[in-house]
Each structure stands twice: as structure tokens, then as C-alpha cells.
N, C-alpha and C positions, 0 to 999 in steps of 0.2 A: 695741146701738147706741142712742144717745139722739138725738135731734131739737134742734138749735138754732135760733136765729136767728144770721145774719151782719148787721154794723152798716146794710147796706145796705137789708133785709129778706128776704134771699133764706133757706129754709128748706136746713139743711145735717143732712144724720146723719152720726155719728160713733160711731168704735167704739173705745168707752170704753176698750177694752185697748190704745190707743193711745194715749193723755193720761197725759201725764208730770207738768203744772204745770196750777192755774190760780189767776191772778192777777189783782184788781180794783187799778188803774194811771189812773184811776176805771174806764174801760172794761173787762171783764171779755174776757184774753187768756189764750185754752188754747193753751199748747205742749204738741206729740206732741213721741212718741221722737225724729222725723227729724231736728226741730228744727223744724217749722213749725209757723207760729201762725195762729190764728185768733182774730180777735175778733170778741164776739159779745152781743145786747143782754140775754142772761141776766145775772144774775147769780151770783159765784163759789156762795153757796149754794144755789140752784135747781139750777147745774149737778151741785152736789154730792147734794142731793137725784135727779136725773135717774140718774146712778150709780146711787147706795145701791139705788132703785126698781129699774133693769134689772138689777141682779146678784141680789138676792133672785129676783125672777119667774125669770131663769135657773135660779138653783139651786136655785128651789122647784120646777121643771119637772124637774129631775136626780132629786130626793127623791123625786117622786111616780115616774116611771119605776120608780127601783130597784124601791119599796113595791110595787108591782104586780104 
């Protein structure tokens, strides 16, 4: 799960395996699967960054497991 902001300020997490899209419209709007959006005051690379960050640490916690 990664940590947002919503435009409002309110802190939302979200789980990445559920982000279909995201889109700077300027505003930066992540569509899930469902179809719902949120927008949020990241921007599309931060949030991109946020991903790329919490799947690594996941699968570096996978890796380390096995090796053990």
C-alpha cells in the first residue's frame, strides 16, 4: 500500500494492486480497477516512484524469506 494525499488534505493508502491508471489532467487522477478515481496532490511520478518503492521492499522481504 502506498500513502497519498487527497486534494483536500486528508491522508489515504492505497493498494497499488488496485491502480489501473494515473493521470496528470493537471491534477494528478489515479483510476482503480472498479473504476474509481481519486485525485491526489502527488504527482504522476512520485506516485510512480511510491509503487516502484513498495514492490521492491515487498519482494525484497519474499527474497530474504526464501534465502533463509
Amino acid at each position: 500500500m502506498i500513502e497519498v494525499t487527497k486534494i483536500n488534505g486528508t491522508k489515504l493508502l492505497l493498494n497499488t494492486n488496485l491502480i489501473e491508471t494515473v493521470e496528470e489532467t493537471p491534477d494528478t487522477v489515479i483510476t482503480l480497477t472498479d473504476g474509481k478515481k481519486v485525485i491526489v496532490k502527488e504527482s504522476r511520478h512520485e506516485v510512480k516512484n511510491l509503487v516502484k518503492l513498495t514492490r521492491q521492499e515487498y519482494f525484497r522481504g519474499i527474497l530474504n524469506t526464501e534465502t533463509e
